[in-house]
C-alpha positions as CSV (number, residue, x, y, z in Angstrom):
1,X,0.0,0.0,0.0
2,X,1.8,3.3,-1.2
3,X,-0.6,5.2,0.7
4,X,0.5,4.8,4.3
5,X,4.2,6.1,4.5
6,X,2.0,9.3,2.3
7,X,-1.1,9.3,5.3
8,X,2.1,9.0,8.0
9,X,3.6,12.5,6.4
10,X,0.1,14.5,6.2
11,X,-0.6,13.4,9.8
12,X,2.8,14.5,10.9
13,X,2.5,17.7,8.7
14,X,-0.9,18.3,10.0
15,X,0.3,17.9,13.9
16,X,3.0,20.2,13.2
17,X,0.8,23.1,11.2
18,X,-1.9,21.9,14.8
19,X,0.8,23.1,17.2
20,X,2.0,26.4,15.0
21,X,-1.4,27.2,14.7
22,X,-1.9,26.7,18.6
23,X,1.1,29.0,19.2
24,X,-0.2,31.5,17.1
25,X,-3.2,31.3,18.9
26,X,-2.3,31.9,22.1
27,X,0.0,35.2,20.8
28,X,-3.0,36.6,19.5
29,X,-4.6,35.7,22.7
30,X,-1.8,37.5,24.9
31,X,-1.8,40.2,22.7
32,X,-5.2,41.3,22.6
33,X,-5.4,40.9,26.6
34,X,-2.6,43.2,26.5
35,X,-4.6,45.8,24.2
36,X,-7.5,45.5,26.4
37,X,-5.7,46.3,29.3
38,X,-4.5,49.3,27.5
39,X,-7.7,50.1,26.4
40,X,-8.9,50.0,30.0
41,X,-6.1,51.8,31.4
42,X,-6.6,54.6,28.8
43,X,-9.9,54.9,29.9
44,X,-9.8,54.9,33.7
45,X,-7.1,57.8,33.0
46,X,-9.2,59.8,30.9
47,X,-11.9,59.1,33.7
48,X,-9.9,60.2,36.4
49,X,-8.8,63.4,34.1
50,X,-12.5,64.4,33.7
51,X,-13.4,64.1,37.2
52,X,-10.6,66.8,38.0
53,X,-11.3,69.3,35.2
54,X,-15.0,69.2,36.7
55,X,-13.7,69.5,40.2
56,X,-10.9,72.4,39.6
57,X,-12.3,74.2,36.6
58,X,-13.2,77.5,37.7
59,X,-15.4,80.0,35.7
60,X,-12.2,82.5,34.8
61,X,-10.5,79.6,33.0
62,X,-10.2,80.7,29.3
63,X,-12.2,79.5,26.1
64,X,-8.8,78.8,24.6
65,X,-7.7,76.3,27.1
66,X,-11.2,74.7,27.1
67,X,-11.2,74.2,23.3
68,X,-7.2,72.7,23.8
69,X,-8.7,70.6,26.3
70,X,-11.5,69.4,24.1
71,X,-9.0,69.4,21.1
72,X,-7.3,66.7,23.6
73,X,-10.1,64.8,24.5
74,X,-11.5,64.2,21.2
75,X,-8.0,62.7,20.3
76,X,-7.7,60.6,23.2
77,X,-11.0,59.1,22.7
78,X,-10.7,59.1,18.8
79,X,-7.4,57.1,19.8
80,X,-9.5,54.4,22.6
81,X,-12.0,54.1,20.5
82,X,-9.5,53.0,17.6
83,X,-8.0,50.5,19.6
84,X,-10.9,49.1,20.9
85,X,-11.6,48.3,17.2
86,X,-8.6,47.1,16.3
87,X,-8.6,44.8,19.7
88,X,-12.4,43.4,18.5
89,X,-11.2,42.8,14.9
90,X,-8.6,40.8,16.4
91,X,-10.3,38.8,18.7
92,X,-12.5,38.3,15.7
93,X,-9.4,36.9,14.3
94,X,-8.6,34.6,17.5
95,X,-12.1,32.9,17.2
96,X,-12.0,32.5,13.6
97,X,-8.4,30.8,14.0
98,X,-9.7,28.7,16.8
99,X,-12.5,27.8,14.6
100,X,-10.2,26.7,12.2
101,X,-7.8,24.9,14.6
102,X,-10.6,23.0,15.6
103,X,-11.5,21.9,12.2
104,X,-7.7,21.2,11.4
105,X,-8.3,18.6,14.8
106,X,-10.9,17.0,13.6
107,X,-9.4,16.5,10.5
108,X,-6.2,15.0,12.1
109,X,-8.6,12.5,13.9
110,X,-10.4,11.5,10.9
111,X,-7.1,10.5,9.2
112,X,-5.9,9.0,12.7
113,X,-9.2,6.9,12.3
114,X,-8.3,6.3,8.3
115,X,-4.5,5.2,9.4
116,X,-5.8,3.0,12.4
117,X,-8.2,1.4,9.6
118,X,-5.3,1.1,7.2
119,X,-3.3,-0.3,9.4
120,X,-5.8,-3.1,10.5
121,X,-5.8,-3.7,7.2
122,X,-2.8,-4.1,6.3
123,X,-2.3,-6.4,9.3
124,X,-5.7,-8.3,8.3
125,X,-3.9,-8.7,4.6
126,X,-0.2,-9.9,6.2
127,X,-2.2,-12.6,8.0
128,X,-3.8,-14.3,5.3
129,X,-1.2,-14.0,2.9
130,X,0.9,-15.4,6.1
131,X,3.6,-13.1,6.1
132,X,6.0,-13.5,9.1
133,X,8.0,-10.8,8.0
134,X,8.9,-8.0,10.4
135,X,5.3,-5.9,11.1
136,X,5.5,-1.9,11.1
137,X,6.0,-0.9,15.0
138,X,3.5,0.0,17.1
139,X,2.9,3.7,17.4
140,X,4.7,5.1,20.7
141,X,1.8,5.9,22.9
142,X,2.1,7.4,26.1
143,X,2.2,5.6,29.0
144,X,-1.4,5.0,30.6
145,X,-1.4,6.3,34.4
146,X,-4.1,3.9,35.7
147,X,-2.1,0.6,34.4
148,X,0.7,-1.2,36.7
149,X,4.0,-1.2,35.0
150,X,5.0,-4.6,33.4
151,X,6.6,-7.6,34.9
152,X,10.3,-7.2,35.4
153,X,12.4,-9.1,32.8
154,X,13.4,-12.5,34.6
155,X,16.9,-13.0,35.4
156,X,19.2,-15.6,33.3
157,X,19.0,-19.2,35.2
158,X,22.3,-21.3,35.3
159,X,22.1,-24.7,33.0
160,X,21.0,-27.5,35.0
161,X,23.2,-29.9,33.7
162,X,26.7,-29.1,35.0
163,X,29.4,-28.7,32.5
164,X,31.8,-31.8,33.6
165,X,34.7,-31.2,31.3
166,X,37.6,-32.8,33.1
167,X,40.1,-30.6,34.0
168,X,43.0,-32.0,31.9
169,X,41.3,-31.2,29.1
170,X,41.3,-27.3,30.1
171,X,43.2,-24.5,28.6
172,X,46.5,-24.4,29.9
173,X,46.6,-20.5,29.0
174,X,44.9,-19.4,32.1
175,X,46.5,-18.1,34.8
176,X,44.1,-17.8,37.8
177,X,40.8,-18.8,38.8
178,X,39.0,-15.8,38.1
179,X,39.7,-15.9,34.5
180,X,38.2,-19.1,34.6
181,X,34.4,-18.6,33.4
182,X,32.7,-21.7,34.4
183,X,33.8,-20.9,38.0
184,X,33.0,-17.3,38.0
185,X,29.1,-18.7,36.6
186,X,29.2,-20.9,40.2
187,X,29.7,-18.2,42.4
């Protein structure tokens, strides 16, 4: 089947454009909780400005600085109210990328469903034609928290039938006892 080293690469592909897009995301995220903060923080200034103006303004203050002050005002709110556009286009943005992450997901399951199914397959196929060739791998999953670990490998036992070479008919290279490998096996 030519089809499943291709289905391998668009799943990998598609996990890799899954997590850029998720990264993306969650810039767009931090940066438009940044903008509304400014937002907000522009606002409780221009709050705070108001209330004094209306608590010091006294009737000798002059038209000019009244107009500079509106002059000011209207830019500062001309300005928030900018912002506060450009912060709802992009969380605009943000929900229609999170609405196409999502899709993208679902589309990575549907081919992880199509690659499990090819895989059965495949296996389904191997077995009748009786194939005892080596199988593709498993997948590495992760491990499963609610299972108990496997059985330890058992150790090596020694052979039950001792190895009763006479000792004439040993090597007459060694020197010691420890070099000796049937006796290092008995202790």
């Amino acid at each position: 089947m030519s089809t499943g080293p291709d289905m391998r690469s668009r799943y990998e592909q598609a996990l890799a454009e899954v997590e850029e897009m998720k990264r993306a995301l969650r810039e767009h995220a931090h940066n438009v909780a940044a903008r509304e903060k400014e937002l907000e923080d522009q606002r409780l200034e221009l709050a705070g400005r108001q209330r004094r103006r209306g608590a010091s303004g006294s009737p000798s203050s002059s038209i000019v600085d009244e107009a500079e002050k509106r002059t000011e005002l209207d830019r500062l709110i001309a300005e928030a109210k900018k912002r506060e556009r450009e912060a709802a286009q992009e969380l605009a943005l943000a929900k229609a990328e999170r609405e196409r992450l999502d899709e993208r997901e679902a589309a990575i399951r549907k081919v992880e469903r199509e690659l499990a199914g090819l895989r059965v397959q495949l296996q389904e196929e191997r077995a009748k034609l009786g194939e005892s060739g080596p199988t593709e791998p498993e997948p590495v999953r992760d491990p499963e928290p609610d299972r108990e670990p496997p059985p330890p490998t058992p150790l090596p036992q020694p052979p039950k039938d001792p190895d009763l070479e006479p000792a004439a008919t040993t090597k007459l290279e060694r020197r010691s006892m420890l070099a000796d490998p049937q006796l290092k096996r008995r202790s």
